[in-house]
C-alpha positions in Angstrom: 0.6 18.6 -9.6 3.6 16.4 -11.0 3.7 12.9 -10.9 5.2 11.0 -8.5 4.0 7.6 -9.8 4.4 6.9 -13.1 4.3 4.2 -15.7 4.3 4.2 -18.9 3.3 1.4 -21.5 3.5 -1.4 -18.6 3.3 -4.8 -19.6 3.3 -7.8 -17.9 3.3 -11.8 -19.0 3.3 -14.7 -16.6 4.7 -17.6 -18.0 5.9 -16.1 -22.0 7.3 -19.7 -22.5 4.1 -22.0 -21.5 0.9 -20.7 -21.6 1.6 -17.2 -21.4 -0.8 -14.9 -19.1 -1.5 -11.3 -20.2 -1.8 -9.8 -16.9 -1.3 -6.1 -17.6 -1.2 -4.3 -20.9 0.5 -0.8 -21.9 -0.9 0.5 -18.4 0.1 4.3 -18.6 -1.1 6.3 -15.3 0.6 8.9 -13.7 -0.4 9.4 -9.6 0.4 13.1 -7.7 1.4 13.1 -4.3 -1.1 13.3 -1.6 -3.4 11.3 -3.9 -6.0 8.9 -2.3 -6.5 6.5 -5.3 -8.5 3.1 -5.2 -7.2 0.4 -8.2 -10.5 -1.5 -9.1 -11.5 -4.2 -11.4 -13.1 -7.7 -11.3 -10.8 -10.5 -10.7 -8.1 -11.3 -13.0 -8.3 -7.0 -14.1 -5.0 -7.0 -13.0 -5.2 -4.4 -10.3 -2.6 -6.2 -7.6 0.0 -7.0 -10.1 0.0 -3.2 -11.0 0.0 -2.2 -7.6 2.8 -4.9 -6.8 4.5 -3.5 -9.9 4.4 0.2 -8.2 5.8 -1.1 -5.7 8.7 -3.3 -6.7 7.1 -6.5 -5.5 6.8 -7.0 -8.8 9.0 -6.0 -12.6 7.4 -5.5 -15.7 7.5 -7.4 -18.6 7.8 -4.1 -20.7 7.7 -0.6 -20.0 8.7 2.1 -17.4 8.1 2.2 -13.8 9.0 5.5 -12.1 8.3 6.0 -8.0 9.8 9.5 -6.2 11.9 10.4 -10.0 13.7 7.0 -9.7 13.5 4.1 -12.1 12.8 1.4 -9.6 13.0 -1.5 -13.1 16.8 -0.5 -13.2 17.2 -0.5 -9.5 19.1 -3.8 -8.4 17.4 -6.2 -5.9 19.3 -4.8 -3.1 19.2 -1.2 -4.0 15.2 -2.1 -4.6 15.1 -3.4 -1.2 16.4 -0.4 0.2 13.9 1.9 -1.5 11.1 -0.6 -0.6 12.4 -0.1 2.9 13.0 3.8 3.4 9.9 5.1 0.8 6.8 3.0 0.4 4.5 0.8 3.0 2.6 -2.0 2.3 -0.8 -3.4 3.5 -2.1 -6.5 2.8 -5.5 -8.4 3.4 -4.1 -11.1 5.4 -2.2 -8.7 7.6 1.2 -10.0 7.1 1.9 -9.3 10.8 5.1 -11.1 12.5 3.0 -13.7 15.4 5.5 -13.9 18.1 5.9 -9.8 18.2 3.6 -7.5 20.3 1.8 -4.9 18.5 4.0 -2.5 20.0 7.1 -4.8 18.0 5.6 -5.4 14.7 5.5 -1.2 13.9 9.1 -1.0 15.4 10.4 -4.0 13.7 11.2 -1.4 10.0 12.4 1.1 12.2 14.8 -1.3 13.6 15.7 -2.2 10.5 16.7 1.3 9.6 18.9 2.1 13.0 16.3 4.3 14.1 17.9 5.3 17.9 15.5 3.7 20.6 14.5 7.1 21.9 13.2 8.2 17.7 11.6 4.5 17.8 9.3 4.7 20.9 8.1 8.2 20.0 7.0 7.0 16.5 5.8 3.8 17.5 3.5 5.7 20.5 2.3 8.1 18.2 1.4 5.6 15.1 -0.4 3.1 18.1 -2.3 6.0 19.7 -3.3 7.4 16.2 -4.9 3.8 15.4 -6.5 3.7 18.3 -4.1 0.9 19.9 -2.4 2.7 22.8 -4.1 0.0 25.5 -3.1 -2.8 23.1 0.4 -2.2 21.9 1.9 -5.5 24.1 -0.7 -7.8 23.1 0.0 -10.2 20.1 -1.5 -10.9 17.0 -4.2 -13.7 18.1 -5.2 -11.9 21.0 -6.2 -9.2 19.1 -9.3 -9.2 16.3 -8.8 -8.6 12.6 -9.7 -5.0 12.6 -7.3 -4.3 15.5 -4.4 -6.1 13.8 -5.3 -4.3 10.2 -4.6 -1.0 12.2 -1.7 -2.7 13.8 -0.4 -3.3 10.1 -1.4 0.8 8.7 0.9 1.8 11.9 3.7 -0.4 10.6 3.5 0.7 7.4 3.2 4.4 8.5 6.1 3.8 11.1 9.2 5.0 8.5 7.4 7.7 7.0 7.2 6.6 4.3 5.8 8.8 0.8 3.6 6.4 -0.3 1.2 3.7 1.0 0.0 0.7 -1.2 -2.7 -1.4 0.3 -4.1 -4.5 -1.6 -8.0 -4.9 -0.6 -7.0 -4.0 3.3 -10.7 -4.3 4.1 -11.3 -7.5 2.3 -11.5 -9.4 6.1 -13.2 -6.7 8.0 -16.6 -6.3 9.2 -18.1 -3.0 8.1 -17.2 -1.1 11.5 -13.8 -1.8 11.2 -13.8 -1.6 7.9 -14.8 2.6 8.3 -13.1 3.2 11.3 -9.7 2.0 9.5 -10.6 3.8 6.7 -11.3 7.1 8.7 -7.4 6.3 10.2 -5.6 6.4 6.6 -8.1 9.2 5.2 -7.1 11.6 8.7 -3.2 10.1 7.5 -4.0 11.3 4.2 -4.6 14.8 4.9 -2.8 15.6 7.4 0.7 14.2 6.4 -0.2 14.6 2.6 0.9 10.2 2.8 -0.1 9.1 -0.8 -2.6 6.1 -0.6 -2.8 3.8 -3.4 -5.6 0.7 -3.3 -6.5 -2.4 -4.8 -9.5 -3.2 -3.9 -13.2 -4.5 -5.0 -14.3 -3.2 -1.6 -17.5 -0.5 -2.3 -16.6 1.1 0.6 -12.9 1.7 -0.2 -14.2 3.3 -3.1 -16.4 5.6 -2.2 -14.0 7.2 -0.1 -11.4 7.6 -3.3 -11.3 10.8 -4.9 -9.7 9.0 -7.7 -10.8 5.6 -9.2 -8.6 4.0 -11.8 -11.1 0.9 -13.5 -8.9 -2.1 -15.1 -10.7 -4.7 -17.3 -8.2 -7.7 -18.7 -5.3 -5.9 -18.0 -6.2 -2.3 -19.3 -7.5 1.1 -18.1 -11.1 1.6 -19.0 -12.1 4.3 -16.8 -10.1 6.9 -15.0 -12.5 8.9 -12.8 -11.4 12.0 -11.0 -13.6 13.5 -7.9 -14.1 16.0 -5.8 -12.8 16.3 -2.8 
């Protein structure tokens, strides 16, 4: 299968004027599309600034990113913002989830965003909430609902514009092991059914026993690039 990551020789110093911080170096991986791929290393590997990097939170110091055949380093911030928006969804350990909008609001909020009409919106929104298991919660808020519930809450917004890939930076890290499985049953049923590709950064043992592909960085470098079954 072709690429539909790529980078090539990625480099990436914080602070090249001070004390300067190697955080990546000449990272080359290339990810196909319906991968399910867990990002792991101790701290300080390097793991969320590649996966920040894939998906233009982040530019490189040096080297080529490549997401869907563009060149998201040449993109302008706008035109990045844009691609951010319509192709790739985030998930992040602290949730990121907007506290004054309902469950129901945070998943529509990007397809608001994009001009979805109201009648597209509610049937994605219904689908994504009833696929998480959140149909009888979808009007409650944030803190009324636990960390596990509002970790699905976040997987449905990111899933809302359909997007081609999924990055998700150690989504487990707050969960108890229940929720923890049971979320990652949700994005390995997304997985395979809409062929999403999921990217992770994660320490989490039980992320990566569900990989079928685990990428190992030590100080900023690929060590170990292991390949499973499915």
């Amino acid at each position: 299968m072709s690429a539909v990551i790529s980078t090539q020789k990625v480099s990436k110093v914080y602070n090249p004027d001070k004390i300067p911080v190697h955080a990546l170096s000449e990272v080359s991986v290339e990810i196909a599309r319906g991968e399910f791929t867990a990002i792991v290393g101790p701290s300080g590997s390097g793991k969320t600034t590649l996966l920040n990097i894939i998906g233009g939170l982040d530019r490189p110091t040096s080297g080529n990113v490549e997401v869907g055949g563009f060149d998201i380093d040449a993109l302008s911030d706008s035109a990045l913002i844009d691609f951010r928006k319509n192709h790739i969804g985030f998930v992040f350990q602290s949730y990121n989830l907007i506290p004054v909008l309902t469950a129901w609001e945070n998943v529509e909020f990007v397809l608001l965003l994009q001009k979805k009409p109201k009648a597209e919106r509610e049937e994605r929104v219904r689908e994504l909430l009833r696929a998480v298991g959140l149909e009888d919660q979808m009007h409650k808020k944030p803190s009324e609902l636990s960390g596990g519930q509002q970790q699905r809450v976040a997987v449905a917004r990111a899933l809302a514009p359909k997007p081609d890939y999924i990055l998700a930076d150690e989504p487990t890290a707050n969960l108890d092991s229940a929720s923890a499985e049971n979320l990652l049953d949700i994005m390995a049923k997304l997985n395979r059914e809409e062929q999403v590709t999921f990217v992770f950064s994660t320490h989490d043992q039980r992320v990566i026993n569900r990989a079928r592909r685990v990428i190992t960085l030590v100080d900023g470098k690929i060590s170990r690039d292991e390949l499973r079954e499915p």
